[in-house]
N, C-alpha and C positions, 0 to 999 in steps of 0.2 A: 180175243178178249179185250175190251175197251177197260182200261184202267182208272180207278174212282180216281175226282177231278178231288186233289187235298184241300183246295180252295175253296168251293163252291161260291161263298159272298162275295169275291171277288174277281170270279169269271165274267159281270159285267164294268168289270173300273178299265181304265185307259189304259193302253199296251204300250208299254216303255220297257224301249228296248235295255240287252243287260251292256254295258259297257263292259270292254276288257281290262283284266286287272293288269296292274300296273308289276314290274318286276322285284317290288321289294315287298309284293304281300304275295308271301310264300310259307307255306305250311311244312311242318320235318317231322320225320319218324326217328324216332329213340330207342326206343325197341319192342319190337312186334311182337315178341313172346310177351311180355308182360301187356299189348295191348290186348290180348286174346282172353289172357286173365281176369281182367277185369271185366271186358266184355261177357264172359263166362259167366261170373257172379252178379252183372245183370240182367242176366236172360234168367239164369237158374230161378232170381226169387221176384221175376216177374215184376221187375223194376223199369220206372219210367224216366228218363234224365233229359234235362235241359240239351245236354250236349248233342242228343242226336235227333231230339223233335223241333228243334231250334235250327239245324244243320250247323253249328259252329266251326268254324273253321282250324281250332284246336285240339279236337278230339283226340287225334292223331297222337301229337304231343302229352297231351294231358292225360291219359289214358294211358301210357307209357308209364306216366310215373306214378298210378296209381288213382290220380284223381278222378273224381265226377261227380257234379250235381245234382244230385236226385230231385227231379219234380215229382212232387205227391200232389195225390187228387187228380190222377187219371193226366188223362194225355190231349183232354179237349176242354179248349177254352173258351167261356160265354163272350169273351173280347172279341173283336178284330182288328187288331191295331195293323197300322198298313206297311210297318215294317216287319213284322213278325211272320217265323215261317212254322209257328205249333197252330195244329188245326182248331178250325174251330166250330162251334155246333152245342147239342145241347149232350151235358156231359152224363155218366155211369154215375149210381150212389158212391159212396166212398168206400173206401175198402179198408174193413176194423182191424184187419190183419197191416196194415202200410206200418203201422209204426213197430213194429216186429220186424216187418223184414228190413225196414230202412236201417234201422239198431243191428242188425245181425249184416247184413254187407257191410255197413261200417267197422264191424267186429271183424269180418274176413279180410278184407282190405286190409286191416289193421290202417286207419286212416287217423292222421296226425291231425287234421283240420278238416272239417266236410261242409259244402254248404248247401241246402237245403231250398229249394224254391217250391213252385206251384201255379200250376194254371189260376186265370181269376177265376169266381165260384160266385156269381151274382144269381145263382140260382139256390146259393143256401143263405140261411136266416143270419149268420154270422159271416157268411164267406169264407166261411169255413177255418176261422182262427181256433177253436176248439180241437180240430183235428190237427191242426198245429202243433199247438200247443202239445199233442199225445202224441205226434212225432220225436218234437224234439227233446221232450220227458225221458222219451223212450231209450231216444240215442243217446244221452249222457247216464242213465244210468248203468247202462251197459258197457259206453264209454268213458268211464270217467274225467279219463286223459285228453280228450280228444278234444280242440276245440268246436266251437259250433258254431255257423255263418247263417243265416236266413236272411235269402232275399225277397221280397215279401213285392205281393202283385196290387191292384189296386184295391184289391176286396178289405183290404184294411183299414179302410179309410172310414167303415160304415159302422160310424160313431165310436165308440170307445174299445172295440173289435182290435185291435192294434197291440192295446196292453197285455191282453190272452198270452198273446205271444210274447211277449215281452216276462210276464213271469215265470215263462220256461229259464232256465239257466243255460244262457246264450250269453256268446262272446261280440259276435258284429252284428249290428241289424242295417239292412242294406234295402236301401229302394229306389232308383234309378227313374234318375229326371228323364233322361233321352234324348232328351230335346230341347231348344229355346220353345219360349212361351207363346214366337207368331206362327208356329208349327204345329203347337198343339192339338189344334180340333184337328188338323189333315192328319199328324201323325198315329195319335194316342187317340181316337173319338171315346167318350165316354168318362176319360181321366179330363184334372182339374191340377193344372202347371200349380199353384198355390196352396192348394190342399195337398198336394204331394210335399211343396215344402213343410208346410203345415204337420203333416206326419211325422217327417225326418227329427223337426223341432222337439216334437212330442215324446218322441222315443227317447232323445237324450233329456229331455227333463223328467221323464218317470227313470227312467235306468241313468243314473250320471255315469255307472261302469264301463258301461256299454259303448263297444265304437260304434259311431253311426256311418254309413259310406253312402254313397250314390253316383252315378255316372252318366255322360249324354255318348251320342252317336255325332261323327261330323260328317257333313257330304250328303245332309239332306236341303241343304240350300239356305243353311245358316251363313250370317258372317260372325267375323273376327269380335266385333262389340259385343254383339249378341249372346258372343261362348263368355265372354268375361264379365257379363252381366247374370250367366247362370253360377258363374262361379261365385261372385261376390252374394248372389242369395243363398247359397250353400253354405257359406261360410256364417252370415247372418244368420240361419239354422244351426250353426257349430257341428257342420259333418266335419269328418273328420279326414275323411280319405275319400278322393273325388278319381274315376276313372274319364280316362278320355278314347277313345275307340273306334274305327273307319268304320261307318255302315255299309256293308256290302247287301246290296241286293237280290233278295230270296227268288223272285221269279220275274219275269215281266208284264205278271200283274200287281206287284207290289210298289211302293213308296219308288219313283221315279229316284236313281242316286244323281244327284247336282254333279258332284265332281270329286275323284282322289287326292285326300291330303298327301303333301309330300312328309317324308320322315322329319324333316328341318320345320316342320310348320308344327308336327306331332312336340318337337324338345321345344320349339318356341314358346305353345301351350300348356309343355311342363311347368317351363322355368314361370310364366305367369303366374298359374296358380301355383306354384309356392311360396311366391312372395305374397299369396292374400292369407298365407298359415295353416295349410293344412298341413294336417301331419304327416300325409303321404300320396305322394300322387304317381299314376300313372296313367303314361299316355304316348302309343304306338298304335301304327297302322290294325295290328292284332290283338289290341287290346280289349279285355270281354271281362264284364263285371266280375267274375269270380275265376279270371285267366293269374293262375300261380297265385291265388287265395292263398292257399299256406304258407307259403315266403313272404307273403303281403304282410299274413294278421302275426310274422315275429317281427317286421319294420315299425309294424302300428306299436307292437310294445315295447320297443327300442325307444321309439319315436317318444312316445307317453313319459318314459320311464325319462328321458333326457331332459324333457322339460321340465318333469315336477323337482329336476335337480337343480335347473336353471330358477324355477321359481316352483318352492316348496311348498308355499300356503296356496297356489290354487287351486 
């Protein structure tokens, strides 16, 4: 039996080979009973998560201590971004029941922080920010406690679709550059490197609450100016919390990887971007937009709370 190709759009791109990973990107198991658990109560309610249609290399880890990213809106996406390993195609209606179940694994888990992504959806009239929206309704009412992360795909960009979301009662709003901007059309095709800052911007002038975050990938053939040049436009957008993270390559039809940062190159581009003010940064070989989210968004209000004591009126 010949096995469906996951790819398909990219069965004709260029074959680049996968390089060997280097000894310090190493993935650890914490404990296997609790990763079964989880895994359990994703299967049970028929749950779709970044962690495993992404292939992350966290899972393992994260999944141990309870964590996961649910993607809603199905598990195929209108994009083909040429780093990305979730399929793509033309996608299933939405399912009216998702913000039910997304609320109720959040309730099993009993999850302290959850974050919430989704395929892009250029096949609905909104992009599907309405059903958002009655996700993450869903999850705080049932949740009260819990905070709420949304990392949100490019469908939001399509006019004022963005706010929807935004007046859900959410803690982070997250949208991830990826990439410098000479990478853009090869990396992201269809995204707009300015309009995504443009977004992040937006989000913290309608919500001032609101942390705003975003992240790139390195080792797709960027240099060193290049990463400090997205940082300083993040910051100009006033994100707050900027990830930095090694692109590992999905197959050897995807995004060619240039070369493995070393660990000393990863703190080099810490300590940068914290001298351009963000509130909190992280940046390792394994680092993934919503990798140890909940430790992250109690640093974000540490962080917050230190300055409005350093400087009260702003």
């Amino acid at each position: 039996m010949i096995s469906k190709i996951r790819h398909p759009e990219k069965v004709n791109k260029p074959h680049n080979p996968i390089k060997k990973k280097p000894k310090w990107i190493r993935t650890k198991i914490v404990d296997s009973q609790v990763f079964f658990q989880t895994k359990q109560v994703v299967n049970k309610n028929n749950l779709v998560t970044v962690c495993q249609e992404a292939n992350c290399p966290n899972i393992t880890e994260c999944w141990s201590k309870k964590h996961a990213t649910f993607m809603i809106m199905g598990d195929t996406c209108t994009r083909a971004c040429a780093f990305c390993d979730v399929k793509t195609g033309k996608p299933n209606g939405l399912d009216i029941y998702e913000p039910a179940k997304i609320s109720n694994a959040v309730k099993t888990l009993n999850l302290k922080h959850v974050v919430i992504t989704s395929v892009d959806r250029d096949d609905l009239e909104d992009g599907g920010s309405n059903h958002f929206y009655k996700v993450v309704s869903a999850t705080r009412k049932k949740n009260p406690d819990t905070s709420i992360e949304v990392l949100t795909p490019d469908f939001l960009r399509k006019g004022d679709a963005y706010k929807k979301v935004l007046e859900a009662d959410l803690d982070v709003f997250n949208h991830n550059i990826e990439t410098v901007p000479r990478l853009y059309a090869s990396v992201r095709p269809g995204a707009r490197y300015f309009a995504s800052l443009e977004l992040l911007k937006n989000a913290k002038k309608f919500n001032k609450k609101v942390f705003t975050k975003s992240g790139i990938m390195v080792g797709l053939g960027e240099n060193k100016e290049e990463i400090i040049q997205v940082m300083d436009d993040l910051r100009s957008a006033e994100v707050d919390f900027i990830t930095i993270g090694q692109y590992l390559q999905p197959s050897a039809k995807h995004h060619p990887l240039n070369r493995y940062y070393y660990p000393n190159e990863f703190k080099e581009l810490e300590t940068i971007a914290k001298t351009k003010g963000f509130l909190l940064v992280s940046s390792s070989p394994l680092t993934r937009s919503s990798y140890h989210a909940d430790e992250d968004f109690r640093k974000l209000q540490d962080a917050r709370n230190k300055k409005l004591e350093c400087h009260p009126h702003q």
